[in-house]
C-alpha positions, 0 to 999 in steps of 0.5 A: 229693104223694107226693114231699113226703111223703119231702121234708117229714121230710128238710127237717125233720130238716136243720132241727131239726139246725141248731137248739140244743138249748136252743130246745126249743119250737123243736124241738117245733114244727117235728116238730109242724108237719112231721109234721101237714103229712105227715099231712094230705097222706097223709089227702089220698092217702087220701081220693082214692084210686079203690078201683075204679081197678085202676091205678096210681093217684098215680103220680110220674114224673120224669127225674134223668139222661136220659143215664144213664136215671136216673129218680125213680118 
């Protein structure tokens, strides 16, 4: 989850550049959407979070470049 919560912004952002600036409704309704999706999905995150959990909690690994030891966390 927390990965779309970076993804989403970026993929909107690349959206909204492709867009003329004329079709503002357009505009509008894609950083409206966008940033209701980011929204509900950090509400997610913070509903279920374990305030009595002292570890790392939501915790996102992945590898990019195993020869390199490049990895996403």
């Amino acid at each position: 989850m927390l990965a779309l919560i970076v993804a989403i912004p970026l993929i909107a952002a690349i959206a909204l550049f492709r867009i003329p600036s004329e079709s503002k409704e357009w505009i509008r309704n894609i950083a409206l959407g966008s940033s209701g999706l980011v929204f509900l999905l950090a509400l997610g995150i913070f509903l279920g979070f374990d305030s009595s959990n002292s570890a790392m909690q939501f915790v996102h690994e992945c590898d990019w470049v195993s020869v390199l030891n490049i990895e996403f966390k």
